[in-house]
N, C-alpha and C positions, 0 to 999 in steps of 0.2 A: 397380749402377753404370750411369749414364748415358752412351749412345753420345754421341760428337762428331761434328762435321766430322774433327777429327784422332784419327785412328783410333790413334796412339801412346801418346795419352797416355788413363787412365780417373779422371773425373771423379768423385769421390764423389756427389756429388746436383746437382739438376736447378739452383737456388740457386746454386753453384758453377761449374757450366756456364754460365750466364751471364753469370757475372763474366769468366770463362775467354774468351769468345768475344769482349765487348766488349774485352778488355785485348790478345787477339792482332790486333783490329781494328783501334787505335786503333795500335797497336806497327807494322801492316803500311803504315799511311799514313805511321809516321815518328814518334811521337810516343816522347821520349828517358824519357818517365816510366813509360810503359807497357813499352817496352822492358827498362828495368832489372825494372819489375813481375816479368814471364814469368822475366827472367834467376835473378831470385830465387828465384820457385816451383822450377825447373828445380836450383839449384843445393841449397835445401834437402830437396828431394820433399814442397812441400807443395802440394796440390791436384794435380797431376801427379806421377809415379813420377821421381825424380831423377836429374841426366842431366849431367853436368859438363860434356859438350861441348856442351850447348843451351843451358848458361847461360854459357857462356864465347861462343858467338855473338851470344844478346840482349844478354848485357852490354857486347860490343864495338861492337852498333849505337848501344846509346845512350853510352857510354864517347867513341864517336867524334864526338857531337853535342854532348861538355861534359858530360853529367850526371856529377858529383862521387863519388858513391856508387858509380856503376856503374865508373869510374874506379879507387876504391878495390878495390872487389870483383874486380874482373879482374885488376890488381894482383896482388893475394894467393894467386887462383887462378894464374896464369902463374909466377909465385916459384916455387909449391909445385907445377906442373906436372897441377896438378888440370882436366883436360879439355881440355887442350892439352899440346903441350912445353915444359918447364920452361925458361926463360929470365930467368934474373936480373935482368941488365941492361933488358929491354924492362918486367917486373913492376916493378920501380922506378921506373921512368917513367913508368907510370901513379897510379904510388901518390906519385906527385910534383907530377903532373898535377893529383890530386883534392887535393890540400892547395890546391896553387894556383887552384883554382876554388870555394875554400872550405869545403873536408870537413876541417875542423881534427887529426880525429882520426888521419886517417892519417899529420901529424908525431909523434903517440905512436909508433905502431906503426914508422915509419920508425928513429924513437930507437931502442926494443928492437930491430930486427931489425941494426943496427949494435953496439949495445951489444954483447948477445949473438953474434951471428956467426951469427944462426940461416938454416937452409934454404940453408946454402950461401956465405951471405952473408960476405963478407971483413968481421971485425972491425973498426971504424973509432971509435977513441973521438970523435975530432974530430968525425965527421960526426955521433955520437951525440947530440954535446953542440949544434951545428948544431939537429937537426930537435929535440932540446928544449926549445929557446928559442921553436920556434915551434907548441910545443904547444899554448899556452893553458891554457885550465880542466884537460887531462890532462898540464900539465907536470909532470915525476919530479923529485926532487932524485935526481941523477946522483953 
């Protein structure tokens, strides 16, 4: 394993260190693609050791700049209270957010987590039937 600047995380190979350095570079100037980048690695443990509250921060730098995905993803994490505190209300508003800045998919996921009643979520058919109208290509016959 290959040393870093950031002494947290251990780099598989030298290859990956550079991607690693560029993407926390590019993330620290601001850049909402790089940010979700890290929030990913951080939240799956790939290329770094996995870390739920480091990717519940990159994702909320770039989540705050509009990127859709990262949007989604903190969403889901905040729901599910993974690297943060659980917050229902605030997880759905991001995951409302990324639909409306075009992450289609998170109306699927919005439908089931109403359908269902899942993570807490008050059952809501109406609201089900709501976000799966505006599924698209992942609309459910309900």
């Amino acid at each position: 394993m290959t040393s870093t600047s950031n002494p947290e995380k251990s780099i598989k190979d030298d290859a990956e260190n550079q991607i690693w350095e560029s993407m926390l570079q590019r993330a620290d100037e601001g850049d909402p693609s790089a940010e979700y980048w890290l929030g990913a690695c951080y939240a799956i443990g790939d290329i770094v050791e996995k870390d739920e509250s480091k990717a519940v921060h990159w994702y909320t730098r770039a989540a705050e700049k509009g990127h859709a995905e990262a949007q989604y993803n903190l969403g889901t994490m905040v729901i599910q209270g993974e690297g943060t505190e659980k917050n229902i209300e605030k997880g759905l508003w991001w995951m409302e957010q990324a639909f409306i800045n075009g992450y289609e998919y998170s109306a699927r996921v919005l439908c089931i987590f109403y359908r269902e009643g899942l993570y807490g979520i008050e059952q809501d058919l109406e609201k089900a039937m709501y976000w799966n109208e505006r599924s698209g290509e992942y609309k459910d016959l309900m």
